[in-house]
KESE-153613 format. One record per residue: residue in three letters; x, y, z of N, C-alpha, C, O, CB in turn. Coordinates in steps of 0.05 Angstrom, whole numbers, plus 5000, padded with zeros to 4 digits. Glycine has a CB too. Example, Ala and Ser with C-alpha at 12.3 -4.5 7.8 and 13.67 -1.06 7.14 Angstrom:
Ala526448865156524649105156526449345156528549345169522649115181
Ser525749555142527349795143525850015157526850235161528249885114
END
This chain:
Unk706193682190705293442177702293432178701293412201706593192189
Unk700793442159698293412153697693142159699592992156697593492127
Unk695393022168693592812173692792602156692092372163691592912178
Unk693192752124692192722104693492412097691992222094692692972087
Unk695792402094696592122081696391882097696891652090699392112071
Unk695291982127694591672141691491642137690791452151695291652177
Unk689491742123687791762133685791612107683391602102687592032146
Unk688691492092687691192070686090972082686890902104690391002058
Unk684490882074682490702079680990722100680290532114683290492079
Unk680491002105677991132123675991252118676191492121678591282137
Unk674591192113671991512109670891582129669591432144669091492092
Unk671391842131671892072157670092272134670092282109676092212170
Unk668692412153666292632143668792872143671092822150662892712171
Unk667793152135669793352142669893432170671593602176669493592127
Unk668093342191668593482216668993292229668693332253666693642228
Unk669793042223670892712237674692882229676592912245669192252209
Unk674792922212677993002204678093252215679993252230678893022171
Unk676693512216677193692243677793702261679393842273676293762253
Unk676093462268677193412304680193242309681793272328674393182324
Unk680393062287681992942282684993102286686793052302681192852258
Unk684693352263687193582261686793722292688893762305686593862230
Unk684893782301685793902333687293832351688793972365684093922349
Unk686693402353687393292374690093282360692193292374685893042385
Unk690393262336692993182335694593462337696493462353693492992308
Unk694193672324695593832339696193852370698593862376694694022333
Unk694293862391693993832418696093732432697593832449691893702424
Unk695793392418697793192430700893332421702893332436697292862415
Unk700693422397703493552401704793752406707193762410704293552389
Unk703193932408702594102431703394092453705094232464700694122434
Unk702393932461702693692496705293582495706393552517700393362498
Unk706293522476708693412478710793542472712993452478708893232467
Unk710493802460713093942451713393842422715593932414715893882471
Unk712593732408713493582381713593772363711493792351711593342371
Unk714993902357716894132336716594092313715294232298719794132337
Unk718393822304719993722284717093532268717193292272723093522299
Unk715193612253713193452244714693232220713593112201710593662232
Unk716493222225716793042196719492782218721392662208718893332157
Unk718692782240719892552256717492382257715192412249720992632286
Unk719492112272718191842274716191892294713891832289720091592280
Unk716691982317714692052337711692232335709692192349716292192354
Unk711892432312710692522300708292392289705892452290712192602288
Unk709992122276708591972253705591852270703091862266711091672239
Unk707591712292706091502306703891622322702091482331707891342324
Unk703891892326701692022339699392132323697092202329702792232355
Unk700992122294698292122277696891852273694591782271698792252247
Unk699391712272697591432262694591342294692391232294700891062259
Unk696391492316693891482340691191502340689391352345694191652357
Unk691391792331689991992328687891822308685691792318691692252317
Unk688191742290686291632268685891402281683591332279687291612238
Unk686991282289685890982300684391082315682191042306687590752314
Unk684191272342681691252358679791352344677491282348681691372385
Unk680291562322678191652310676891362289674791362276679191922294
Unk677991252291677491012265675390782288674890562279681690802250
Unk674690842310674190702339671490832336669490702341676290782370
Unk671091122327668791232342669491462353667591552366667791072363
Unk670891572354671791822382671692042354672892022332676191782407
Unk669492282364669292492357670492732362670892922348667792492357
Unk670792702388670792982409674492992408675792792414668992912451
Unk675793252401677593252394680293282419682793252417676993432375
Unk678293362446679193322464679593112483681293132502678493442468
Unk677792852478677292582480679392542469681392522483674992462470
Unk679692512436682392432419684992522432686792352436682192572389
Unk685292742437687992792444688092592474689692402474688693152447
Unk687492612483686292512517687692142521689092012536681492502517
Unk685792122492686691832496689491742488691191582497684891672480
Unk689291922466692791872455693991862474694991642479694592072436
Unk694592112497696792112514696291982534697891952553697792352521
Unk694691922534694391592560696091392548698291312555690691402564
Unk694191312522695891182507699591172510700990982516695091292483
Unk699991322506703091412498704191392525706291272527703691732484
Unk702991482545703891472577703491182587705191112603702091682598
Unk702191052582701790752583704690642577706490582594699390642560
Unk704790632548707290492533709390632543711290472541707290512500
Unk710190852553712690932559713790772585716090672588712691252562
Unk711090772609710990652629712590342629714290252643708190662634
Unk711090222606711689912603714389892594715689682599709689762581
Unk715690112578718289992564719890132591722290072593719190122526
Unk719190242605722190352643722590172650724090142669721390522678
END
């Protein structure tokens, strides 16, 4: 799943969306996420662009935060 259709009502340079496609590969990467066309999938792109939509360049920052992110919320719903 490409980046591409969340990334409506953003303007992102081409190397703001680079780093963007790293972390988000990374995080799924990190997670084992296979199946790109699942819900879990979805929501880690929609991540991914929100911190980038924040400011966060560094593609290793991005992934970083996502899975805090994500480890946070898993925490809260046990």
């Amino acid at each position: 799943m490409p980046l591409t259709p969340f990334l409506k009502g953003g303007n992102f340079d081409p190397q703001a969306v680079e780093a963007m496609s790293a972390a988000f590969e990374g995080v799924c990467a990190s997670l084992q996420l296979l199946n790109r066309t699942d819900a879990v999938t979805e929501i880690v792109a929609r991540m991914v662009v929100e911190v980038a939509r924040a400011g966060e360049r560094d593609p290793e920052r991005i992934r970083d935060l996502v899975l805090l992110s994500l480890n946070e919320s898993d925490e809260l719903s046990a």
